[in-house]
C-alpha positions in Angstrom: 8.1 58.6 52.5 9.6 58.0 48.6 10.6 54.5 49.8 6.8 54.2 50.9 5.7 54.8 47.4 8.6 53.4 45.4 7.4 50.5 47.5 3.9 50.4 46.8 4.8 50.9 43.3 6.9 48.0 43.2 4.0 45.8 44.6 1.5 46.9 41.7 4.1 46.1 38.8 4.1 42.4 40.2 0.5 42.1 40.7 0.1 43.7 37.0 2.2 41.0 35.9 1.0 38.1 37.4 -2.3 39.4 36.4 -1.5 39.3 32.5 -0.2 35.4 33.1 -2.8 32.3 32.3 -3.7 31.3 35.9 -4.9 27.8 35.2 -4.4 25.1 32.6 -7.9 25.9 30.7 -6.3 29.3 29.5 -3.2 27.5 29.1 -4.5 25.0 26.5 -6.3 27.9 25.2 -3.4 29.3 24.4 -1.7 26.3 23.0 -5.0 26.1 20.9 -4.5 29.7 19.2 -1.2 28.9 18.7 -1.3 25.5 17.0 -5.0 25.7 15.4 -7.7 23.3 15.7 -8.1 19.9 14.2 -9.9 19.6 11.3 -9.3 16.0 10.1 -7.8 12.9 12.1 -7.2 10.0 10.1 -6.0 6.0 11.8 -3.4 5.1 9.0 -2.6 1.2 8.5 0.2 1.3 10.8 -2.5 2.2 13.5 -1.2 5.7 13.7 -3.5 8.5 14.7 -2.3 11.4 12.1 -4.2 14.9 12.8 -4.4 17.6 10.1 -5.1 21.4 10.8 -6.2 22.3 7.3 -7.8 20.4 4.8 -4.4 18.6 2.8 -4.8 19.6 -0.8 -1.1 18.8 -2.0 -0.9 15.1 -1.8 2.0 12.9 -3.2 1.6 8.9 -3.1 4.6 6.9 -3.1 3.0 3.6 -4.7 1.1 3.0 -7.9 -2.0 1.6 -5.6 -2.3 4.7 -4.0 -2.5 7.2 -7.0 -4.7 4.9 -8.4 -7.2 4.9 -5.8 -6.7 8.8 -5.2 -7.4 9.7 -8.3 -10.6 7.3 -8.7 -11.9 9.1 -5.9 -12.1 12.2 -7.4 -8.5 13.3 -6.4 -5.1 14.1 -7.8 -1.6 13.6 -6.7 1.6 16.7 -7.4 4.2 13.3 -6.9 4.5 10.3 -7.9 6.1 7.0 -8.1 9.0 7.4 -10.7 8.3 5.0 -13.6 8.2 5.0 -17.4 5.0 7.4 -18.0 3.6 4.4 -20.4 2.7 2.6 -17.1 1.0 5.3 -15.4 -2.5 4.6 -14.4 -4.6 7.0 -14.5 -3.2 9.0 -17.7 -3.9 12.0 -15.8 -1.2 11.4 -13.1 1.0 11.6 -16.0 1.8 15.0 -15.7 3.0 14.8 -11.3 6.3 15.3 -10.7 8.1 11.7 -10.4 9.8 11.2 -7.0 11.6 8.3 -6.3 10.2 4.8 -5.4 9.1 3.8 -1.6 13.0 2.3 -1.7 14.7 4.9 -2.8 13.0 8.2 -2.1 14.0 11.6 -3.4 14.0 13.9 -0.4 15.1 16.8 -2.4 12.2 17.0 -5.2 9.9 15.8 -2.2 10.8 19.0 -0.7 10.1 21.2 -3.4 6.6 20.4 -4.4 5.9 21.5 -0.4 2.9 19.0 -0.3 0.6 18.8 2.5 1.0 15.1 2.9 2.5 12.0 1.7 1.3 8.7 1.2 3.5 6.3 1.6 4.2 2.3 2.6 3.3 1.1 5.9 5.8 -2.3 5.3 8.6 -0.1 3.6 8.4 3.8 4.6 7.5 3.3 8.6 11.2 4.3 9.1 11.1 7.1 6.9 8.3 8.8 8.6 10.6 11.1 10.7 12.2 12.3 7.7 9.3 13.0 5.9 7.5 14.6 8.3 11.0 17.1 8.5 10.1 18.3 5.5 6.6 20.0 6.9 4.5 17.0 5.6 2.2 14.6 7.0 2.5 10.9 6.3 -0.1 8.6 6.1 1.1 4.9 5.8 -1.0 2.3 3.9 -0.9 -1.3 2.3 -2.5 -4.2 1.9 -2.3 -7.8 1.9 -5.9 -8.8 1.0 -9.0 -7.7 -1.0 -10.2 -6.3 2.2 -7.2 -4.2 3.1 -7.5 -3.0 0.0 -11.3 -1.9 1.3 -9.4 0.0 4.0 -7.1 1.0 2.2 -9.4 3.3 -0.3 -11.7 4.5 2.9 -8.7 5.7 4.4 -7.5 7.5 1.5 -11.8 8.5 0.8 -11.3 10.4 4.0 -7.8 12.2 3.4 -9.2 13.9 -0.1 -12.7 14.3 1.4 -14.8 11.8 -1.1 -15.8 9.1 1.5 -19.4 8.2 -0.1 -17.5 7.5 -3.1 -15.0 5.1 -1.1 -18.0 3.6 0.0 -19.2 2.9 -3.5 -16.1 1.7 -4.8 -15.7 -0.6 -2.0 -19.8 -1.9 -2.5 -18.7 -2.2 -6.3 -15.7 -4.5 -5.2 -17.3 -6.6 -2.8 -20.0 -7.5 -5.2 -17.5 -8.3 -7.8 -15.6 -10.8 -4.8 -18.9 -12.5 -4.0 -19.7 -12.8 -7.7 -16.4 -14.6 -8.5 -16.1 -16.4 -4.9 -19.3 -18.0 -5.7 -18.9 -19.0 -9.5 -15.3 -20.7 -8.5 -16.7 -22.0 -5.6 -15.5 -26.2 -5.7 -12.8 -25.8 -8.9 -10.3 -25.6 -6.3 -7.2 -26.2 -8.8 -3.5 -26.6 -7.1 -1.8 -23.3 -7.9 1.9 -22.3 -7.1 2.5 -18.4 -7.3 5.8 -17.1 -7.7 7.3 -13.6 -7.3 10.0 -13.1 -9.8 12.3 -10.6 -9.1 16.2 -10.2 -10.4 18.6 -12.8 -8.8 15.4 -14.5 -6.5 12.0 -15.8 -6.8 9.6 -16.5 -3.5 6.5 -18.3 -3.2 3.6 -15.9 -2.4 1.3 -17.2 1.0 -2.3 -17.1 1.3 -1.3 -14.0 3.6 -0.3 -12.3 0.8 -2.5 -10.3 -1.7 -2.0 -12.6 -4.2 -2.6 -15.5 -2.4 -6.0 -14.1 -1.4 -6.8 -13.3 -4.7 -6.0 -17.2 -5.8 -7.7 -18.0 -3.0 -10.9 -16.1 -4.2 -10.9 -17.0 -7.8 -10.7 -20.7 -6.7 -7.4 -22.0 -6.4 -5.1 -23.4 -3.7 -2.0 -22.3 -2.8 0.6 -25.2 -2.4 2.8 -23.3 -0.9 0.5 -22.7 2.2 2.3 -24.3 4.7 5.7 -23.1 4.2 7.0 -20.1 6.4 7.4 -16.6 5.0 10.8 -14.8 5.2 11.7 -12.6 8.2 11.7 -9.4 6.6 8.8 -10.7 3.8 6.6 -12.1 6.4 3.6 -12.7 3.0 6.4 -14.5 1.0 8.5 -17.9 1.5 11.7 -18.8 -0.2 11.2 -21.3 -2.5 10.7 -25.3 -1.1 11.4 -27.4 -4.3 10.6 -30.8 -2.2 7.4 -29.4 -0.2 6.1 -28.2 -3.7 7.0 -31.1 -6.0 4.9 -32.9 -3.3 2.4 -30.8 -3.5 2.1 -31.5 -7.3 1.0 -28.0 -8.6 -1.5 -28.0 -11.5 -0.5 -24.5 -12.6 2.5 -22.0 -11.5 1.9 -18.5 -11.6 4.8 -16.2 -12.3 4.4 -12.8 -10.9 7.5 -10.1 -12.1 9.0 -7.6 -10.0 11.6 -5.1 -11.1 14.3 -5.8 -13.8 13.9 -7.1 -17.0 10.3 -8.7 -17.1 11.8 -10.8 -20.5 15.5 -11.7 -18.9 13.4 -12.9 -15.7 10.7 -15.0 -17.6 13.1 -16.7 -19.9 15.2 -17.5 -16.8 12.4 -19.2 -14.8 10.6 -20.9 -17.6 14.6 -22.4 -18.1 14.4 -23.7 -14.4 11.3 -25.0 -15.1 12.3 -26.8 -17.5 15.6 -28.0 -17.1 15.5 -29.2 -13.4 14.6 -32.7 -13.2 12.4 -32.1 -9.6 10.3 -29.3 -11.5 9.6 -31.2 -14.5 7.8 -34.1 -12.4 4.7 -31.6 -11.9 1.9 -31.7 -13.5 2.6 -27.7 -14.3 5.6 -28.0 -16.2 4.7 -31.4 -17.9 1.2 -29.8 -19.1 2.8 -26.6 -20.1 1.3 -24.5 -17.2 3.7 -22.2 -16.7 1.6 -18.7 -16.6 3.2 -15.0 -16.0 0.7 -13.1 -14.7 0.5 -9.0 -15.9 2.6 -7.1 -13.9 0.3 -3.8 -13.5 -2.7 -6.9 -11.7 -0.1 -8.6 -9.8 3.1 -7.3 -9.6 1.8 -4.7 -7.0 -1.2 -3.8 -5.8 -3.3 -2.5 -8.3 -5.7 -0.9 -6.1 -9.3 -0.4 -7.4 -8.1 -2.5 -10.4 -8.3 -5.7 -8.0 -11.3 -6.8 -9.6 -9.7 -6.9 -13.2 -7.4 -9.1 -11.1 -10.0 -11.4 -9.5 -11.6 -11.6 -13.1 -8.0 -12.8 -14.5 -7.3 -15.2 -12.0 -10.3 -17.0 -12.2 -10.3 -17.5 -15.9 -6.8 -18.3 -15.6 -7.4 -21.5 -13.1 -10.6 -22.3 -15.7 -8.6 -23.1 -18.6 -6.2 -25.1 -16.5 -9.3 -26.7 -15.2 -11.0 -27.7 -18.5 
């Protein structure tokens, strides 16, 4: 008779317990659901990834000039930034974020310590560092841009991670009006322009698939160096074709400085310029038209200040023009 009811006993413990066990996969995802919270912002960066956040990210860093710049005229405000001389910060607010390394060379470390909710980082250079990042409790949205439009992306992406998209909206309107303004006032000048991108030990030709080129394009010029083929790794850029370009016969050539010694690199190219016998058959070098272009316009991308850059360029190919 006990092994009767130690029997019966046994029987309602299991039944108990399979009782107390999700039976299906609805109270299995309900489960999941309460245990990892509910989505409360999903966000397609510019390396197509779908990036889901679970509370509203109020600790932000941004790993590129054109990204702090757009966050903060949307209202924002970054804890990190780019590390750079403070003199070259735009906005003066962002002054005060903690500098963190450059999309090249990031500091994991003092990453870490500002816990933020989410980095912004480089879709061409950080796309590998995403896994580390993310180690560090973060989300990572990537952007970039390699034309005016991207650049329209770019901020409505960015509009939507702080929460101000009607003002992304605006700021986009503003710029579009400011392209169609210029577009149409250059519209025929169509001056031969070379641009170059001036770095320490190299210089590249910039492509109309660069932003750059686009902006040239825009402001009325045309790019010489069209139909050469961009690097592997640098798909915008080309290496330099003296005997395509001398062809070409640029009217103008655009220096553009990136990194190092903006002085040491001028006074080197305007040397080449100069000195090489190929070079100084174009009507660029033999009319003096050698022009560097301001670093915080052109450089990089300046972000919302792209129209300061359309505004340059055009009056840059006018006086070449006259």
């Amino acid at each position: 008779m006990k092994k009767a009811y130690l029997g019966l006993f046994f029987i309602a413990i299991v039944a108990l317990s399979a009782c107390s066990q999700p039976t299906n996969s609805a109270e299995k995802k309900i489960s999941n659901e309460t245990k990892t919270g509910k989505t409360v912002l999903q966000i397609k960066d510019m390396a197509g990834r779908t990036v889901r956040f679970e509370k509203k990210p109020q600790r932000i860093i941004t790993l590129t000039n054109s990204d702090m710049n757009i966050v903060y005229a949307l209202g924002g405000k970054v804890v990190g930034r780019q590390t750079q001389d403070a003199s070259g910060v735009d906005p003066k607010e962002a002054k005060s974020a903690t500098q963190v390394g450059n999309t090249h060379d990031l500091n994991l470390e003092k990453i870490a310590s500002l816990t933020p909710d989410v980095i912004v980082a480089s879709s061409e250079q950080n796309l590998k560092d995403v896994p580390a990042l993310e180690s560090l409790g973060a989300k990572v949205i990537l952007t970039g841009a390699n034309s005016v439009d991207e650049i329209k992306q770019q901020t409505a992406i960015l509009g939507k991670l702080v929460g101000a998209e009607e003002r992304a909206k605006e700021l986009n309107n503003t710029l579009s009006k400011k392209e169609q303004e210029v577009e149409t006032a250059q519209a025929g000048k169509k001056v031969r322009a070379l641009l170059v991108l001036g770095a320490p030990g190299s210089n590249y030709a910039a492509l109309p698939s660069s932003l750059s080129g686009d902006t040239l394009r825009i402001a009325g010029g045309e790019n010489v160096a069209e139909n050469l083929k961009g690097v592997e790794n640098f798909p915008q850029y080309a290496a330099l074709n003296i005997e395509k370009i001398v062809a070409e016969d640029p009217e103008v050539i655009f220096l553009m400085i990136h990194g190092g010694d903006e002085k040491e690199t001028e006074m080197a190219f305007r040397k080449e310029m100069e000195q090489n016998e190929a070079w100084n058959s174009t009507t660029a070098v033999k009319k003096g038209n050698i022009k560097v272009l301001p670093a915080n316009l052109f450089g990089t991308n300046p972000g919302v200040r792209i129209d300061e850059a359309l505004t340059y360029m055009a009056n840059q190919l006018n006086q070449v023009a006259k």
